[in-house]
Residue, then its C-alpha position, 0 to 999 in steps of 0.5 A: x197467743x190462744x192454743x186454737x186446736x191439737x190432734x193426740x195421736x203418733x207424730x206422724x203424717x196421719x196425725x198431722x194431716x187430720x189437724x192440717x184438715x180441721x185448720x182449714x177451716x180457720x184459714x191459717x196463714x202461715x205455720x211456725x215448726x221445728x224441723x221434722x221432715x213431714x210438715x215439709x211433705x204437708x204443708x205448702x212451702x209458702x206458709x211454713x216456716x221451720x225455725x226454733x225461734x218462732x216454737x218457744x211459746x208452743x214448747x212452753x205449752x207442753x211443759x206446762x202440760x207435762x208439769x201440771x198433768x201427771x198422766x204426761x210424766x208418770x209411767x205408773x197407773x195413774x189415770x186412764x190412758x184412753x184417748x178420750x180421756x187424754x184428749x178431754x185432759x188436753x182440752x181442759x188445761x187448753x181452756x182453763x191455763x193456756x188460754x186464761x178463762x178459768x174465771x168463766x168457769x169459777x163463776x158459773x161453779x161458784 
């Protein structure tokens, strides 16, 4: 139920190998996607599984991203659209609201 990593970039092969390289290490067992033909090219057939019945947790997650980011939804100037910023923004709302330790951070702030 934890978001454990993500890669920002294109959706597209190169992206998604630089993710499969770094889960690895985590030793998955099995990936749950939709059916975009490059996870079929990358990932062993054994431990994919393309169905939409098993993404709604993932697809809840980047509506969440979208409704609590503006830098998601808006098209104006808001924010820096830097990588770097983009991925400390990800990896704060993966922290704080998907994986529920904002009281850790509170504590220490308050």
């Amino acid at each position: 139920g934890e978001l454990v990593d993500w890669e920002c970039g294109a959706r597209d092969a190169k992206t998604l190998k630089v993710m499969l390289d770094r889960l690895k290490a985590l030793d998955v067992s099995v990936f749950f996607t939709d059916h975009w033909e490059c996870y079929r090219e990358l990932i062993p057939e054994g431990m994919l599984v393309q169905t939409k019945a098993e993404t709604h947790g993932i697809e809840r997650n980047n509506f969440r991203q979208r409704h609590w980011c503006g830098r998601f939804r808006r098209k104006t100037c808001i924010v820096s659209r830097s990588k770097e910023m983009v991925d400390l923004s990800i990896a704060l709302f993966a922290k704080f609201h998907v994986n529920n330790r904002i009281e850790k951070f509170l504590s220490t702030v308050w």
